[in-house]
C-alpha positions as CSV (number, residue, x, y, z in Angstrom):
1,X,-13.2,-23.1,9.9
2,X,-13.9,-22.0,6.6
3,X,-16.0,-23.8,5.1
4,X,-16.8,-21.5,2.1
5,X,-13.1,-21.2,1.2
6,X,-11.3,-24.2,1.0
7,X,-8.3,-22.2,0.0
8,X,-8.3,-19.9,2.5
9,X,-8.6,-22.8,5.0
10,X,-6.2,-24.9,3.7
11,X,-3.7,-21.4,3.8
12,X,-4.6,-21.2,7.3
13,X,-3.6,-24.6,8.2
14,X,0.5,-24.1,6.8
15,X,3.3,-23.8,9.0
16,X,5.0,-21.1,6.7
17,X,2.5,-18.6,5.1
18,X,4.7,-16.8,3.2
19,X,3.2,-13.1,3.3
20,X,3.0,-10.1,5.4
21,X,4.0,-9.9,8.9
22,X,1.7,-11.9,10.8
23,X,-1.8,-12.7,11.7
24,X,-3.9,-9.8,12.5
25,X,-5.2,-10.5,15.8
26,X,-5.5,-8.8,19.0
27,X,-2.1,-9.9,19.9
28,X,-1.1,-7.4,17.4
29,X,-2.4,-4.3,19.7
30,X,-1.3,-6.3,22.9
31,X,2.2,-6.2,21.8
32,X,2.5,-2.6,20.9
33,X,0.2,-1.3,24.2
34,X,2.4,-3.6,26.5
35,X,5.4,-1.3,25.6
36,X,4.1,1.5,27.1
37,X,3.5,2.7,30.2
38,X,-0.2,2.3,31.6
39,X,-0.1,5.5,33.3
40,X,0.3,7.3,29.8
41,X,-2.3,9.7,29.1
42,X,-4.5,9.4,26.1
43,X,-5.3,12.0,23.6
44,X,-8.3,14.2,23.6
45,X,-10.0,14.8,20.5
46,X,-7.4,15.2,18.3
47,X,-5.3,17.1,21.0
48,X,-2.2,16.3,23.8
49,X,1.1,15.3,24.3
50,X,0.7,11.4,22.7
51,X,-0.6,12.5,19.4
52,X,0.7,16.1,19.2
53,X,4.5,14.5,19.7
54,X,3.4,12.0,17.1
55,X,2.5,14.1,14.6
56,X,6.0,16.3,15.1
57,X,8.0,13.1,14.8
58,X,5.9,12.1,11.4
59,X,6.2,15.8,10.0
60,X,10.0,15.5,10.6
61,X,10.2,11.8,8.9
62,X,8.6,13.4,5.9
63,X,10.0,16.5,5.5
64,X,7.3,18.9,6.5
65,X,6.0,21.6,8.5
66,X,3.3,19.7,9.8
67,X,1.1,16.8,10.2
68,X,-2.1,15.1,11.3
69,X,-3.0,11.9,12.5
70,X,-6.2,10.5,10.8
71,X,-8.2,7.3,11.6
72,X,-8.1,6.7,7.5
73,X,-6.4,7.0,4.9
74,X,-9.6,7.4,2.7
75,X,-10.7,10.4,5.1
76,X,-7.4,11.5,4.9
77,X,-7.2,11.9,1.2
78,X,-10.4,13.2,0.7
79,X,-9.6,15.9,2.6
80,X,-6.6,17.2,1.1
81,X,-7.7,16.9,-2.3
82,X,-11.0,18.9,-1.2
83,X,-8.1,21.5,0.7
84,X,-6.5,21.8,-3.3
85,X,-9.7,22.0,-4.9
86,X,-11.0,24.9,-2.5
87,X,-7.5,27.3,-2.9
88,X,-7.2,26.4,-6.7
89,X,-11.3,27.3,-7.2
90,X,-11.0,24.2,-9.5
91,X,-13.2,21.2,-9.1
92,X,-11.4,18.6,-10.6
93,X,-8.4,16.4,-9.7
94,X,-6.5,14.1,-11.7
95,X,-5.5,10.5,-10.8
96,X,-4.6,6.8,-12.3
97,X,-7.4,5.0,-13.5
98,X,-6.8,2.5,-10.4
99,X,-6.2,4.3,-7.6
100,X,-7.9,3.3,-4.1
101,X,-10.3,6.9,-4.5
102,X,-11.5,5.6,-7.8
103,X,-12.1,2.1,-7.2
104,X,-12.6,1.5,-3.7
105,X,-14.6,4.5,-2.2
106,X,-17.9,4.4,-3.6
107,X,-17.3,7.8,-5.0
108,X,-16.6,9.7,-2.4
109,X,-15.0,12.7,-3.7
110,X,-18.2,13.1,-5.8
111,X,-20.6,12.5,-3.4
112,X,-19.1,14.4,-0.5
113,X,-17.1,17.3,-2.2
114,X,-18.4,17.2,-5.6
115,X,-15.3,17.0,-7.1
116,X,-14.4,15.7,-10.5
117,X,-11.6,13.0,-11.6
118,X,-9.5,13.1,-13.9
119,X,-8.3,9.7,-15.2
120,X,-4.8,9.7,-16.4
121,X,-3.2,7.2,-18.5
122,X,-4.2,3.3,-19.6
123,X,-4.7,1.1,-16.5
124,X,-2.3,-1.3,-17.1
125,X,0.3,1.2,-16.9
126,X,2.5,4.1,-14.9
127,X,1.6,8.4,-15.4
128,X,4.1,9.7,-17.5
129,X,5.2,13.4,-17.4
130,X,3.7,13.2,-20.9
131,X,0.2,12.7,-20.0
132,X,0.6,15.4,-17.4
133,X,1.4,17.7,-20.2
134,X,-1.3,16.4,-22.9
135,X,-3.9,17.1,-20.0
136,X,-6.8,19.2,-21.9
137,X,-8.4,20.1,-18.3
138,X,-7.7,22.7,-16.1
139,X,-6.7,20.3,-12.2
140,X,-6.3,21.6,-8.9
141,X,-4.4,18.8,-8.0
142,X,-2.1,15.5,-9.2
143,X,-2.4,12.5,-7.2
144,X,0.4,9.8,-7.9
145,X,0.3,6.7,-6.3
146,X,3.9,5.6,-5.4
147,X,4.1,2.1,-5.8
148,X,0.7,2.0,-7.9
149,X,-0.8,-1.4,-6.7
150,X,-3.1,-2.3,-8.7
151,X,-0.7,-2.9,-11.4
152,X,1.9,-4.9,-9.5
153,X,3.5,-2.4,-7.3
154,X,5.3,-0.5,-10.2
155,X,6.8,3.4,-9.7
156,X,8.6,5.5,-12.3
157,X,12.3,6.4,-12.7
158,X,12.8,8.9,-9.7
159,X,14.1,11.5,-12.6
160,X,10.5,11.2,-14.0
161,X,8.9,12.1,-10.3
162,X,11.4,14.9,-10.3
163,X,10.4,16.4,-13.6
164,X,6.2,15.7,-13.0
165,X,6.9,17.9,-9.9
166,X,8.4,20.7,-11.5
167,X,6.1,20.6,-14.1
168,X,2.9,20.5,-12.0
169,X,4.7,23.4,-10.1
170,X,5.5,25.8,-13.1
171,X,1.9,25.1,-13.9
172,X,0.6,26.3,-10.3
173,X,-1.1,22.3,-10.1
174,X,-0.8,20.7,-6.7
175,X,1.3,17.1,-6.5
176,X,-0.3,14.7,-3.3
177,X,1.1,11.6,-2.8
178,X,-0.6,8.5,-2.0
179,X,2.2,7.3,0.0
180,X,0.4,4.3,1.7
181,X,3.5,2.4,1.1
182,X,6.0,5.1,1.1
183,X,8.5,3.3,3.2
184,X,8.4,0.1,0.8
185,X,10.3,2.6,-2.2
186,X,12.8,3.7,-0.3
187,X,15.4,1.0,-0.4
188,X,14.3,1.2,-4.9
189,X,14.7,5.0,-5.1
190,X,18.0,4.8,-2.6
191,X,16.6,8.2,-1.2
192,X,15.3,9.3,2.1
193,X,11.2,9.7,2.5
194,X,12.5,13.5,2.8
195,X,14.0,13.1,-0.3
196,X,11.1,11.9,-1.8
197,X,8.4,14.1,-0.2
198,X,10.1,17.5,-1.4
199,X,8.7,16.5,-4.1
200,X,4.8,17.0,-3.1
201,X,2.7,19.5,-1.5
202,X,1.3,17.7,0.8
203,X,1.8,13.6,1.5
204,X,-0.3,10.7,2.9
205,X,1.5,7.8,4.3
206,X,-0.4,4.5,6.4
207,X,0.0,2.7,9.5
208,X,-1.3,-0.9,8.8
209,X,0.1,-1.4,5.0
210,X,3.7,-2.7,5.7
211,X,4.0,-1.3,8.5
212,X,1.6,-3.4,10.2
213,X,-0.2,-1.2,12.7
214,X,-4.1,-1.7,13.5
215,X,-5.2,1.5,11.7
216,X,-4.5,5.4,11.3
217,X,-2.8,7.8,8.9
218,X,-0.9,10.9,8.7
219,X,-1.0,13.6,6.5
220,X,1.1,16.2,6.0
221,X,1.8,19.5,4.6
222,X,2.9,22.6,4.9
223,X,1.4,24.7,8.3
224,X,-1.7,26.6,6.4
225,X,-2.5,23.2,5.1
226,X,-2.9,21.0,8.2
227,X,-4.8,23.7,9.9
228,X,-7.7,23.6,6.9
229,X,-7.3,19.6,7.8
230,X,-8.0,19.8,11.4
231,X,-11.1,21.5,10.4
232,X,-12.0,19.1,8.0
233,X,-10.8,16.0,10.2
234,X,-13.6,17.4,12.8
235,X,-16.4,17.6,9.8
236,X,-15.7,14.3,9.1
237,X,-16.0,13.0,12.7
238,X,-12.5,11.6,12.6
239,X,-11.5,13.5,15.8
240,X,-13.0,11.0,18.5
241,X,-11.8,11.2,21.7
242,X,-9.2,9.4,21.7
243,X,-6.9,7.3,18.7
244,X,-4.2,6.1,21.2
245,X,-4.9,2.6,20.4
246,X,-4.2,3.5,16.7
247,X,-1.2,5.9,17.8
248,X,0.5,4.0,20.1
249,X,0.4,0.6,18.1
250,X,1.4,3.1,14.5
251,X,4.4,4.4,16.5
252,X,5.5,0.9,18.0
253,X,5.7,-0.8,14.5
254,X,7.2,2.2,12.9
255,X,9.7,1.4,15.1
256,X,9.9,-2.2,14.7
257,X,9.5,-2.5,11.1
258,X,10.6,1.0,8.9
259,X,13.6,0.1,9.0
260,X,13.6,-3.3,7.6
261,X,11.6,-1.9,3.8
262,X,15.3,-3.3,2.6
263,X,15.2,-6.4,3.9
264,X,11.8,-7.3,2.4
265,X,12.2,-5.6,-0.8
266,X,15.7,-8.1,-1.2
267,X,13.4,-11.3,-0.3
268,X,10.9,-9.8,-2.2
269,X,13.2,-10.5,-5.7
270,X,14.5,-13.5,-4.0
271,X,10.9,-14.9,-4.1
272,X,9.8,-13.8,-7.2
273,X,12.9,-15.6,-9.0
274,X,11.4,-19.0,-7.2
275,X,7.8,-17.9,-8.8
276,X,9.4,-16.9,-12.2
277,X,11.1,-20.2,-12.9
278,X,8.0,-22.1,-12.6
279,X,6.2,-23.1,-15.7
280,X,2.9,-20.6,-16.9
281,X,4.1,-18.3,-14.0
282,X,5.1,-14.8,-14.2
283,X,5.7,-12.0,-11.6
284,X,4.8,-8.2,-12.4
285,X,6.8,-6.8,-12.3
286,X,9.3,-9.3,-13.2
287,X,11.7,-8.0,-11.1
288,X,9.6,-6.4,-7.7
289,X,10.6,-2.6,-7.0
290,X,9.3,-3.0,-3.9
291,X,8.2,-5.9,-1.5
292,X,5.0,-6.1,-3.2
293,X,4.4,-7.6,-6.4
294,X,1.7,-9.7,-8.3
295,X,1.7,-13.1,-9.5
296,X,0.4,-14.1,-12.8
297,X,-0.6,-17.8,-13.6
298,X,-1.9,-19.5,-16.8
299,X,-4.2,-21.5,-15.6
300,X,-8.2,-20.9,-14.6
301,X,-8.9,-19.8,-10.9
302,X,-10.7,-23.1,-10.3
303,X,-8.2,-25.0,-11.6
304,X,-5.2,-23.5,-9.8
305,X,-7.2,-23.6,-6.3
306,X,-7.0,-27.6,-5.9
307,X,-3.5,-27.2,-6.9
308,X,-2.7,-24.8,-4.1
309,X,-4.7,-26.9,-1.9
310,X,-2.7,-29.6,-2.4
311,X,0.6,-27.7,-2.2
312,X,0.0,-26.6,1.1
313,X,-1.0,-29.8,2.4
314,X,2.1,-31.7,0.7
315,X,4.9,-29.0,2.1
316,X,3.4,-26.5,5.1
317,X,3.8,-23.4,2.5
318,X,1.3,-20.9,2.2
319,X,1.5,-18.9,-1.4
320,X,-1.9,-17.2,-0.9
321,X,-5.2,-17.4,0.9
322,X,-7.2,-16.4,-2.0
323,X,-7.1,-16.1,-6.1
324,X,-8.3,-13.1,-8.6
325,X,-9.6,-14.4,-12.1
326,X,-8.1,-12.2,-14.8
327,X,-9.3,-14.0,-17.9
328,X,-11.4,-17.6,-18.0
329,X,-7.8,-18.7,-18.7
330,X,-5.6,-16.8,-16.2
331,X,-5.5,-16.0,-12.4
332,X,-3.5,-13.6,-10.1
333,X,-2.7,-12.7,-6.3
334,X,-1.0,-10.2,-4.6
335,X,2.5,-10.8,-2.7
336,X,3.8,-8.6,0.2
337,X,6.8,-9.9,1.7
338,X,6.6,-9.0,5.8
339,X,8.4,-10.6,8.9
340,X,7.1,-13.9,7.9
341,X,9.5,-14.7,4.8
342,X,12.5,-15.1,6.9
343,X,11.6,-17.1,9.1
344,X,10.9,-19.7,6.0
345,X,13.4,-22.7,5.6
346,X,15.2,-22.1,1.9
347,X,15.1,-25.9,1.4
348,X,11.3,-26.0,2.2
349,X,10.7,-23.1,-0.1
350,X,13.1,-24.4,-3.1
351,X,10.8,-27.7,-2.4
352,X,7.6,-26.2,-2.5
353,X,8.0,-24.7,-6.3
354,X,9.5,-27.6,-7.3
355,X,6.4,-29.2,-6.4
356,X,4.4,-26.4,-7.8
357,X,6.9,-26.4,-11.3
358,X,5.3,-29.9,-11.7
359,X,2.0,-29.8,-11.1
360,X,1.9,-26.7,-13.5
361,X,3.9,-28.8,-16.0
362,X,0.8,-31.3,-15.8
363,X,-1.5,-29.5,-15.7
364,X,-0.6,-27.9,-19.1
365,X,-0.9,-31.1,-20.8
366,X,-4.4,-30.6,-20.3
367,X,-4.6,-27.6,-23.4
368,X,-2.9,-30.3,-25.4
């Protein structure tokens, strides 16, 4: 029970949560280990058959010469900004004001590497080739974050990406990509993650967003630049004995659920059209460019909870566990469209933001 959270509780309690692909529970690394063989042999710190075939079948995926299976992401990223940083002899990397290193590592590349960032751009909006240009600092290395997250899952025009690229490479700066959710642009670019990755020097992509795995990350690059990794991987204390749990469950939903990014990123618009139509409700972006977006509601936090309380009592839908003020006035969640959505009957979901139109309607009478 959740005592605490009425919302969450309430979210817990519907028959049809709308988002991601399912609870994560241990069921989640049953599943994938019960598809293998028991008499598979595990990895040994960061060496073997299990996670050096891995890593060939993720360097191909991408593009590359090689990769490396991390535990993180965060680790993962550090380290190949610290690689750029070391061969450049420049200390200082350039990023959007809300990517994950800048607002959800507690400074890391500071405090570990020393290195300085860069912060590119207004946060409520997308790098442009033009403020790559307009940069007054000498960078070892451009991070872009493709879709940027914080702001609704957005992503540039792929001829943008192409020109940022050959402009950081005229200009001997490294390109990373924070590919966490590289499969989810796929189906919006209508190119291959090859395609895509050519792009970049070197490319991080994740196990657990989308794809739904329990942890784990590659990274990849070209041959001198894993090796520098490994070494840094070890530093770190990311090679422990053995991952296979992260492996073997990253390669079973790889499997299970790469191939559906178009699927999602279809119900993905489908949904936000029911969210758009609603009254003091809008979706950013309005149409998704992936199957991730943010909702954006004109009413206070604690005024939308009850509401949501009650929705999900009245009709078994589950919008979101939990809310994000953005003004005293306004709230906003985060919507990532998984296994779960089709499984949803369409009458039940029309139903539902009917129900929710209504009570927003109301509710508005109350600025009157």
């Amino acid at each position: 029970m959740n005592k605490n959270n009425p919302l969450l509780e309430a979210f817990n309690q519907t028959n049809y949560p709308i988002g991601g692909n399912g609870k994560r529970n241990i069921q989640v690394l049953k599943e994938a280990l019960n598809s293998f063989d028991g008499n598979l042999d595990s990895d040994n710190y960061g060496t073997g058959k299990l996670i050096e075939d891995f890593q060939e079948e993720m360097a191909a995926f991408l593009g590359k010469e090689s990769a490396v299976f991390f535990p993180s992401g965060t680790m993962a990223q550090q380290i190949a900004l610290r690689i750029w940083c070391d061969q450049k002899g420049i200390k200082k990397v350039a990023y959007h004001p809300l990517s994950h290193l800048e607002i959800h590592e507690q400074d890391g590349l500071k405090e570990l590497h020393h290195i300085e960032s860069v912060l590119l751009t207004d946060k409520d909006r997308l790098i442009r080739l033009e403020d790559v240009v307009n940069l007054q600092e000498d960078i070892a290395c451009l991070l872009l974050e493709l879709p940027q997250r914080e702001i609704g899952g957005q992503l540039p025009d792929y001829e943008e990406l192409v020109a940022i690229s050959a402009y950081c490479r005229e200009k001997g700066i490294k390109l990373h990509l924070d590919g966490a959710r590289l499969y989810e642009i796929l189906p919006y670019y209508q190119k291959s993650a090859v395609e895509i990755c050519e792009l970049f020097d070197s490319v991080y992509i994740s196990f657990y967003k989308g794809i739904g795995g329990i942890a784990g990350a590659i990274l990849a690059g070209d041959e001198a630049f894993t090796i520098e990794s490994k070494v840094w991987k070890r530093r770190y204390g990311g090679d422990l004995i053995s991952l296979y749990p992260y492996i073997l469950s990253a390669g079973y939903y790889f499997k299970q659920r790469s191939h559906k990014m178009a699927q999602y990123y279809e119900e993905a618009k489908e949904l936000a059209g029911f969210y758009n139509q609603c009254y003091g409700v809008e979706t950013k972006p309005i149409e998704p460019v992936t199957n991730m977006f943010h909702v954006h509601v004109n009413v206070p936090k604690e005024k939308l909870e009850p509401i949501l309380i009650s929705l999900y009592n009245e009709t078994g839908i589950g919008l979101t566990h939990y809310l994000r003020e953005s003004s005293e006035t306004t709230c906003y969640y985060e919507v990532t469209i998984g296994d779960r959505f089709a499984n949803i009957p369409k009458k039940e979901l029309r139903k539902a933001f009917e129900w929710l139109d209504g009570k927003l309607r109301i509710s508005s009478l109350d600025y009157l």
